[in-house]
N, C-alpha and C positions, 0 to 999 in steps of 0.2 A: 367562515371556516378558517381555524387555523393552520398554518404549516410549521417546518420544523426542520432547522437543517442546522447538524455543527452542535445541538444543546440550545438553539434558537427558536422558537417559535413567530413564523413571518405570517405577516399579513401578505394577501396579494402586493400590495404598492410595496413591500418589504422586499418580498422576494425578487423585485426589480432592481432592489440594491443590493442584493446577496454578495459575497465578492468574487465574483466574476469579471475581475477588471473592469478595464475601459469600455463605454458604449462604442459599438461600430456605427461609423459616421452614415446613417441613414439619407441626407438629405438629396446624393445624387439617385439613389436606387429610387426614393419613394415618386418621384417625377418619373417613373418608367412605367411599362402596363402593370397593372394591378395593383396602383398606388390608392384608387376608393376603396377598393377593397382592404387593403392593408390598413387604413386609417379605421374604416367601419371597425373590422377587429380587434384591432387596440384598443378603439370605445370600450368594444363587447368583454374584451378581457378585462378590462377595469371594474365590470359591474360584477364578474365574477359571474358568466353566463358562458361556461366553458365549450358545450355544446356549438352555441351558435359563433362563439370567435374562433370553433375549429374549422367549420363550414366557409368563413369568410376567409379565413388565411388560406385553407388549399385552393379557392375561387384565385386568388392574386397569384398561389404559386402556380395554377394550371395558366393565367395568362402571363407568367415569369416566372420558369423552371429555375434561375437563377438568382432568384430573388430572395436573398441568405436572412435578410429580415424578417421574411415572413412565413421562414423554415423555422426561425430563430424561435418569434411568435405560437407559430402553431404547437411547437413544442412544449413550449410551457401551456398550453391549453390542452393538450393529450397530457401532460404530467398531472397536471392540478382535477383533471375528471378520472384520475386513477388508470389512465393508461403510457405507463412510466416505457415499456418498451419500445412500445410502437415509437415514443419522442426521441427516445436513444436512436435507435433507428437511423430516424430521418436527421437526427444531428449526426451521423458517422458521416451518412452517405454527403451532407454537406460538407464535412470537414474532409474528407478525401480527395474532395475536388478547390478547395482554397489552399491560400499559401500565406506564410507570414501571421499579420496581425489578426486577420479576418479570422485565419482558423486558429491564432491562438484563443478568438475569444470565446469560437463553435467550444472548445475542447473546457474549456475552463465553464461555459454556461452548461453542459451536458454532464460535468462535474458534479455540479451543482443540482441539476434536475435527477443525476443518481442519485443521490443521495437527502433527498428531501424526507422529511416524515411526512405524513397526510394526514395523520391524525394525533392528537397529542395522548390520544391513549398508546398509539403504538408507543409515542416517544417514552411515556411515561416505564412500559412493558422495557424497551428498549436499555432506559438507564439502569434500571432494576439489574440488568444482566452487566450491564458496564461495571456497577457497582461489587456486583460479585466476581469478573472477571479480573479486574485491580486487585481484588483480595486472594486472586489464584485459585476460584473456587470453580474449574474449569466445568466440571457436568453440569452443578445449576446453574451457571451463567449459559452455557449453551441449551438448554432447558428456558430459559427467558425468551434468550433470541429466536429461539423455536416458536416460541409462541407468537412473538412478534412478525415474524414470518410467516402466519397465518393470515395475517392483513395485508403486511405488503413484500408479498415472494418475491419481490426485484426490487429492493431497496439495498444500494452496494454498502451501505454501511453497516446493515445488519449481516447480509451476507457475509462480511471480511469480518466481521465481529466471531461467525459462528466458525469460518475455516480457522482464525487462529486459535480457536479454542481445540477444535477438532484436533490439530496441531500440536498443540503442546498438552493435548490428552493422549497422543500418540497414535489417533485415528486417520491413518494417511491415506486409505483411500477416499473415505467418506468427505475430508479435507479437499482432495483434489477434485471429486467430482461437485463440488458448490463452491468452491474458487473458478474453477473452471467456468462456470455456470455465471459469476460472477466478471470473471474479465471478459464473456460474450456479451455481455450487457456493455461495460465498459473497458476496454482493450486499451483505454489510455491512464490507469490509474497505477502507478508501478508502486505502490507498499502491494496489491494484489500481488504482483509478482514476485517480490520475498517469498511471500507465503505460498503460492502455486508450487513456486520453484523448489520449496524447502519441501513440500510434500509428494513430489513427482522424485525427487530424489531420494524420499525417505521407500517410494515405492519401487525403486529401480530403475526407473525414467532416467537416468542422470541426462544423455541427452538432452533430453527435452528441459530437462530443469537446468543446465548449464545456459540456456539461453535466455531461459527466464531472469534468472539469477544474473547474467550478466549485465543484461539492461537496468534490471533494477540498481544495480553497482553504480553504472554509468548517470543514473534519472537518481540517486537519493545519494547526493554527495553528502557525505558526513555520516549517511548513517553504520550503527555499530554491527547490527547483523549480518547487514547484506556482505560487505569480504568476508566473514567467517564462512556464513553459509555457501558462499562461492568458492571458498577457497576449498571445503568439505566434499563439496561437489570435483571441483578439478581433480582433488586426489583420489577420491575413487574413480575416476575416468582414465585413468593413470598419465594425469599430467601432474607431476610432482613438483617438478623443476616452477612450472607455469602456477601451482597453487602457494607456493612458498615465492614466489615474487609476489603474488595479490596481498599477500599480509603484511610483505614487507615493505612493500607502499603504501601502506594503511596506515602501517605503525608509525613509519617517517613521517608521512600530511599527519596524521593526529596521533599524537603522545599518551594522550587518555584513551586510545581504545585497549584496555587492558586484557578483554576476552580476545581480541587478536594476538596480542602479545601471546597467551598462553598456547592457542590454538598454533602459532606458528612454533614455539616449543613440543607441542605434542605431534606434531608433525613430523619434526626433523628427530625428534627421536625413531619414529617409526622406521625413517628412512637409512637412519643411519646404520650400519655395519660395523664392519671391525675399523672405520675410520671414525675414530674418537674427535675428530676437528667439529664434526656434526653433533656432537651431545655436549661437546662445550659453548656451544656456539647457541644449542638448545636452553643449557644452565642461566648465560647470561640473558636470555630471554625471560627466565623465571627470574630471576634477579630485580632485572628493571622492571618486571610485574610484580612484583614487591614493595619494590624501592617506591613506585606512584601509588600505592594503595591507600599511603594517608590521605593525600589527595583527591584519590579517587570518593572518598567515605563525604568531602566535602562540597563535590560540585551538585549541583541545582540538576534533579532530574529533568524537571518542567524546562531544561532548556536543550533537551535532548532531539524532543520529538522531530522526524523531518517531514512530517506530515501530517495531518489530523488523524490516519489511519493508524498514526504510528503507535505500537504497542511497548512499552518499555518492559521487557523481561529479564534485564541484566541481574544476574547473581547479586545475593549481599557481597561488601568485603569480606565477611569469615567466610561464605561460601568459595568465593576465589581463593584464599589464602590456603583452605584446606587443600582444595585441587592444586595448587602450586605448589606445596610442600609432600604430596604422595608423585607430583612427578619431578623434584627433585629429591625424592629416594629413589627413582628409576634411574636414573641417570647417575648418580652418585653409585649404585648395584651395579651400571654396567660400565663404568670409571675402573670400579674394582675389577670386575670379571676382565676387561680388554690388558688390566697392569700384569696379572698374574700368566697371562696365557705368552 
């Protein structure tokens, strides 16, 4: 039986090398109770006899409830017999109680086990929808992943496939209850949270999406969405002051995020009144969103992404230059109205 994770199709002995970092150093644990046990299951997970290497790993964790190996184990033995929860589960409730290395590696193995294909039909149903979703064809690519989520309903990668389609079809409740659905599975993947966060706020949630959003800020450095959508969010919450500083620490670390640049122009236009220091200050926003547009038309998207999850949906260049040129006639509209008053 094959698997499938990432566009990968793994062998069992593969999926042991998935990249999930470094091996946790097993050799003081395995000398503790439940270390035949632990050994037998390893066997048995090798022959790809998932059943019987789940019986032998819980046997080692009932005589060592701290025994993160053969949590570790059993997990992929409840993923690879098609019960992908239950594994998530048991890897949370380990990772909650380790520290450091140990539970970076729970976190990064449970990653990995969300996100596995089981069968290369799914994966095949799967790309199908990738392939239309890249071409912006958001219903029938959600219409794939649907289907593909008939085999395996707790697969995070299908799931974060179908909410950001749901998302930029403009379906935000339907978005947040199977993102939602989705970060219960796995509560440590933050592109989920973009997109939770992006659809709780398109539903009124801001609250709850300010949080979401902010972690992901913090957890996806570099990426382009996450200050917009956060700063979108602060200023409906009405921190304005607080959403025009997120952009404008965006803009200073990175030069190329050119939708910030705008978005802090369309901002301060909103904000501004009969003080004109604010719509000049907007102008020059638009400006220097210009001014990098040739550049922008040249950089490598492929070197964008900050995470496999990661969806690139940035405008063409003409798509920006339009939007920056109907909101520099707003501001040049109210130049005039603030000279003559």
């Amino acid at each position: 039986m094959l698997f499938c994770f990432c566009g990968l199709f793994l062998s069992i002995g593969d999926a042991e090398g998935a990249p999930d970092g470094p091996k946790i150093e097993l050799k003081p644990v395995v000398e503790s109770f439940g270390s035949r046990h632990y050994v037998e299951a390893e066997a048995l997970l090798a022959q790809r006899k998932w059943a019987d290497a789940a019986i032998a790993f819980r046997i080692a964790l009932r005589k060592n409830p701290d025994f993160t190996a053969a949590a570790m184990g059993l997990a992929r033995a409840l993923a690879f017999s098609g019960r992908r929860e239950e594994a998530l589960s048991l890897l949370w409730r380990f990772v909650d109680r380790e520290k450091g290395s140990r539970r970076d590696a729970l976190i990064r193995r449970a990653r990995v086990i969300s996100r596995l294909f089981l069968t290369s039909a799914t994966f095949q149903t799967f790309q199908e929808g990738m392939n239309l979703l890249l071409a912006k064809k958001y219903r029938p690519a959600r219409d794939r992943f649907e289907k593909a989520l008939e085999y395996e309903p707790d697969n995070i990668e299908i799931l974060t496939r179908v909410g950001q389609c749901l998302v930029l079809d403009k379906d935000f409740d339907s978005a947040a209850e199977r993102l939602r659905f989705a970060k219960r599975l796995n509560p440590h993947e933050p592109e989920l949270r973009i997109w939770l966060g992006r659809s709780m706020h398109q539903r009124g949630e801001i609250r709850e999406a300010l949080e979401e959003l902010r972690l992901a800020h913090l957890e996806l450095q570099g990426s382009e969405l996450a200050p917009v959508w956060l700063a979108e969010a602060q200023f409906s919450f009405g921190q304005k002051p607080l959403a025009i500083q997120t952009l404008e620490e965006d803009v200073k670390a990175r030069p190329h995020h050119i939708e910030s640049l705008l978005t802090l122009a369309r901002l301060r236009i909103q904000t501004a009144t009969r003080e004109t220091q604010t719509l000049w200050s907007a102008r020059k926003d638009l400006q220097l969103a210009l001014s990098r547009l040739e550049s922008y038309k040249t950089l490598d998207r492929r070197g964008f992404p900050e995470n496999e999850l990661t969806l690139d949906v940035r405008r063409t260049p003409e798509e920006i230059k339009s939007d920056a040129d109907k909101l520099l006639q707003q501001i040049e509209n109210r130049l005039e109205q603030a000279a003559t008053q």
